[in-house]
C-alpha positions in Angstrom: -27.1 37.1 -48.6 -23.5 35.7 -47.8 -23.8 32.3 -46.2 -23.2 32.3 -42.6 -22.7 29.8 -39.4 -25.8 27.9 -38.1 -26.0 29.1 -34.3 -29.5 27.6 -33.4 -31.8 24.7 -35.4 -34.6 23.3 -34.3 -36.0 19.8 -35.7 -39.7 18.4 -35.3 -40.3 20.5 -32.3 -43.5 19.4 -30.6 -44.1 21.8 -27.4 -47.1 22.8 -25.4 -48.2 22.5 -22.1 -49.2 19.5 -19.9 -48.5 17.3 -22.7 -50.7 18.8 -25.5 -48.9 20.5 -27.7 -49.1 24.2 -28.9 -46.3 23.5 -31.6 -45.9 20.7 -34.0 -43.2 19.4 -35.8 -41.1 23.1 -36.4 -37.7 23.2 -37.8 -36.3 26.3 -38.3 -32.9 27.9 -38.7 -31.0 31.1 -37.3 -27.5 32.3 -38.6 -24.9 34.2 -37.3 -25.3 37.6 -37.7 -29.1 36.4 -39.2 -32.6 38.1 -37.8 -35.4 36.1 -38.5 -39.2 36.9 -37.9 -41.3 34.5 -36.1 -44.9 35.6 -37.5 -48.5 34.6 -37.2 -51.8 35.2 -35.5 -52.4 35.4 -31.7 -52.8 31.9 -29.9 -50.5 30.5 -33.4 -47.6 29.6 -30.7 -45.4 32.2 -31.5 -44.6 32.4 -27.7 -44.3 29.0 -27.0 -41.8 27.9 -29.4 -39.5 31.2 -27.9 -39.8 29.3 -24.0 -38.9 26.5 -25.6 -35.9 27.3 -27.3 -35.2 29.5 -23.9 -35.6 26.4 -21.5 -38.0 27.5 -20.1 -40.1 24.9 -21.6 -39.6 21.3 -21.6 -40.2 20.3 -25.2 -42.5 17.4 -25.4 -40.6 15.8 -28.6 -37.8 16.9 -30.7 -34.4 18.6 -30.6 -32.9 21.4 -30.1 -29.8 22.5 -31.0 -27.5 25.7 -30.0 -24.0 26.5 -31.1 -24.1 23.0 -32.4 -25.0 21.6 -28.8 -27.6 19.9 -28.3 -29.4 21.8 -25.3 -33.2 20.3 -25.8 -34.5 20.4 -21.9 -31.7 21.8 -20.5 -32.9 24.5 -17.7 -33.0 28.1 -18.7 -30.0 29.2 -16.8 -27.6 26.7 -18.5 -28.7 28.1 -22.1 -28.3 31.7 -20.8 -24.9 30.6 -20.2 -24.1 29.5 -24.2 -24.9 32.7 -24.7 -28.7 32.8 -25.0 -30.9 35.8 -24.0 -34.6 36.4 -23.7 -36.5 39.6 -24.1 -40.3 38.0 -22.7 -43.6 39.2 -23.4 -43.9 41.1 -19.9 -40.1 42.7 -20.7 -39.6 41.4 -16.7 -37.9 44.3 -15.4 -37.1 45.3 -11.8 -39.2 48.1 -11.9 -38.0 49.4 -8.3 -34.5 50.0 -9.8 -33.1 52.5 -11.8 -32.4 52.1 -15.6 -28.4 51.9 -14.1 -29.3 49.3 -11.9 -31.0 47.3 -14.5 -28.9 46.7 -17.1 -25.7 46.0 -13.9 -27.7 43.2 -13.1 -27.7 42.1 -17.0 -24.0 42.3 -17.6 -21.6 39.5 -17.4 -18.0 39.6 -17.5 -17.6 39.5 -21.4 -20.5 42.0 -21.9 -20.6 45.1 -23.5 -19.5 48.2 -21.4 -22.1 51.0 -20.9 -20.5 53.4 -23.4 -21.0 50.2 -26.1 -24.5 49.9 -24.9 -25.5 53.5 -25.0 -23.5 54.1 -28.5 -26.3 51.1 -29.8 -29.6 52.5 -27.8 -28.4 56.4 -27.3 -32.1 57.0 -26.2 -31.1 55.1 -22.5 -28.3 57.8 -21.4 -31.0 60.4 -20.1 -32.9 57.3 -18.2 -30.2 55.8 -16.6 -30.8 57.4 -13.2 -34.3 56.7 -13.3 -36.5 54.0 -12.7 -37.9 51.4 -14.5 -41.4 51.7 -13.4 -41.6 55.2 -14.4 -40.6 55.1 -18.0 -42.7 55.2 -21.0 -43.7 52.1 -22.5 -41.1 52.5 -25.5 -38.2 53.4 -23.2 -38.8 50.1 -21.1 -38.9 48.2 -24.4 -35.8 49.4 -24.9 -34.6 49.1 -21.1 -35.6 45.2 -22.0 -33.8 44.6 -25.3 -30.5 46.8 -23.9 -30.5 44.6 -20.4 -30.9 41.2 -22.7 -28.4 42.8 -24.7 -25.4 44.0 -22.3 -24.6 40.5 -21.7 -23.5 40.0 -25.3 -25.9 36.8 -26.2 -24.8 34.9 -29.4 -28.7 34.3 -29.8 -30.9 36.8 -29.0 -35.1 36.1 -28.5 -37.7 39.3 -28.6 -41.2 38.4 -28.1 -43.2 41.1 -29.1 -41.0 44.1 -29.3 -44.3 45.9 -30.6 -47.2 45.1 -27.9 -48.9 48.4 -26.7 -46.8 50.6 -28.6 -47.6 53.2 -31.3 -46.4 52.3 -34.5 -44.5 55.2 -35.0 -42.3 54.0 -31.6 -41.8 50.4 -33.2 -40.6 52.2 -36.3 -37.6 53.7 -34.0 -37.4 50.1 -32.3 -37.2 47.0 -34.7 -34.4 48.9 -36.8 -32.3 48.3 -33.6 -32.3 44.4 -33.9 -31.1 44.9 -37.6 -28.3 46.8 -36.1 -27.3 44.4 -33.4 -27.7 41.7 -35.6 -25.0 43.6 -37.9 -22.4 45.4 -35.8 -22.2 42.1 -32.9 -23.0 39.2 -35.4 -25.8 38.2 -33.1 -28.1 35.8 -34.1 -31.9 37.4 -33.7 -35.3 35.3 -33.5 -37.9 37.7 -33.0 -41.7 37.7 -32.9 -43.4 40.3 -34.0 -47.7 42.0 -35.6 -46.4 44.3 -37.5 -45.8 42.3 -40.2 -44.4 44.8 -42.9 -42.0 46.3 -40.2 -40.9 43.1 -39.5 -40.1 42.1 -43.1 -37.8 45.1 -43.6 -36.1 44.2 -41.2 -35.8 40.5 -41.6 -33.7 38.4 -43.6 -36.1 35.4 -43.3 -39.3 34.6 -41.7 -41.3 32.0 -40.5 -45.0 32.1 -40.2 -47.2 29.6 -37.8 -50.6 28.8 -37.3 -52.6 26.9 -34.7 -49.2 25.4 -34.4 -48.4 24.3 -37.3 -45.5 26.1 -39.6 -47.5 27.1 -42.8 -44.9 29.6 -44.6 -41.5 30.2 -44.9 -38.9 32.0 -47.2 -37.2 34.8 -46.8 -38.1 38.6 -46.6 -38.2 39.9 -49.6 -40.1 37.0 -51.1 -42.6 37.6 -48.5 -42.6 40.9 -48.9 -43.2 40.5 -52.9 -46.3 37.8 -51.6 -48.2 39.6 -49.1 -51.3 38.0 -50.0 -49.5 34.6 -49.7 -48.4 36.1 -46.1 -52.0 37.3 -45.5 -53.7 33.9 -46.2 -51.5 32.1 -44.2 -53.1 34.1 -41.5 -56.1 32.5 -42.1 -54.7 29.1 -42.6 -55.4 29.5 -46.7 -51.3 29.0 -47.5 -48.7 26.5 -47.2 -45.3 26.2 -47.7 -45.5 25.1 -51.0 -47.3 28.0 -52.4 -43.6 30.0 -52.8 -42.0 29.0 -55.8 -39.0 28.6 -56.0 -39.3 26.6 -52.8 -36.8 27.3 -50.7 -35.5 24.2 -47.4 -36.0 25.1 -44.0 -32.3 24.4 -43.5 
């Protein structure tokens, strides 16, 4: 893979909440143009380390550092300015409005037009009069990622593209943040269960475990070491085990 700009890097992250921390000591890296999987069991802080990075989560210690500024405990909106966007958990749509009305409220004055957005996610142009409340689960996955989207982001975050969705809908949806990755040179840090999906689409990943990072490297190593991937699951890998070992940076 051609080298590429650093757009986000995170050093000895520590986050949680009220002061006990869900995340300790994470650096990781995110290129230009780069997707990278955030894996790992449930309760692992997966989550977590994407409301941090977001702002919306103060860290407790560490930095945090975007489009080399430094933007650790800066409030949501200001990051969303540099170009950050979040796709949450709960894909937080307006469900009262139409699909139209959705992804207006998502576009600022540099974003991509309509015709740009529906030429990436075709599958929105029959929606767009309807609304969000009455779509099925894996059109309102997409309504998410395309109102995140529209705005442009340098950095895009998707927690949990996959959650309730039949596997043969994620197979239509994860290739998309390959795509934007490639044809906007948007950074992508996604989290994601389906962890084969999630390496072919990847160029890295990082996996975590009650907090703690306990693999790295990048796709297709992983993908050549499932049972490495697998027993970090169950907190039976490190780092380490990958040879060649690769830097987190």
């Amino acid at each position: 893979m051609a080298e590429m700009s650093e757009l986000l890097k995170v050093d000895g992250l520590h986050a949680g909440y009220l002061g006990i921390p869900a995340v300790r000591d994470l650096s990781l890296t995110v290129g230009e143009g780069e997707v990278v999987a955030l894996l790992g069991p449930n309760g692992a802080g997966k989550t977590t380390t994407l409301s941090t990075i977001a702002g919306l989560l103060d860290p407790i210690s560490g930095t945090i550092r975007f489009d080399a500024q430094d933007v650790t405990g800066r409030p949501a909106y200001r990051i969303a300015r540099l170009g950050l966007s979040l796709v949450p958990e709960d894909r937080a749509l307006f469900y009262g409005l139409t699909v139209r009305e959705n992804l207006r409220l998502g576009r600022g004055q540099q974003g991509l037009s309509q015709g740009e957005l529906l030429e990436m996610l075709p599958e929105l142009e029959k929606c767009l009069g309807r609304k969000a409340g009455v779509l099925s689960g894996g059109e309102q996955q997409m309504l998410a990622v395309g109102r995140a989207l529209v705005g442009r982001p340098r950095l895009l975050l998707v927690d949990e593209m996959s959650l309730g969705l039949a596997p043969v809908i994620v197979e239509r949806l994860l290739p998309i943040l390959r795509r934007i990755a490639t044809e906007l040179g948007t950074g992508v840090l996604f989290v994601e269960q389906h962890i084969a999906m999630a390496l072919e689409i990847a160029d890295r990943a990082y996996v975590l475990n009650h907090g703690d990072l306990v693999l790295s490297g990048t796709a297709a190593e992983l993908r050549g070491r499932r049972d490495l991937v697998e027993a970090s699951y169950l907190g039976e890998a490190k780092i380490e085990d990958i040879e060649p070992a690769h830097p987190l940076s």
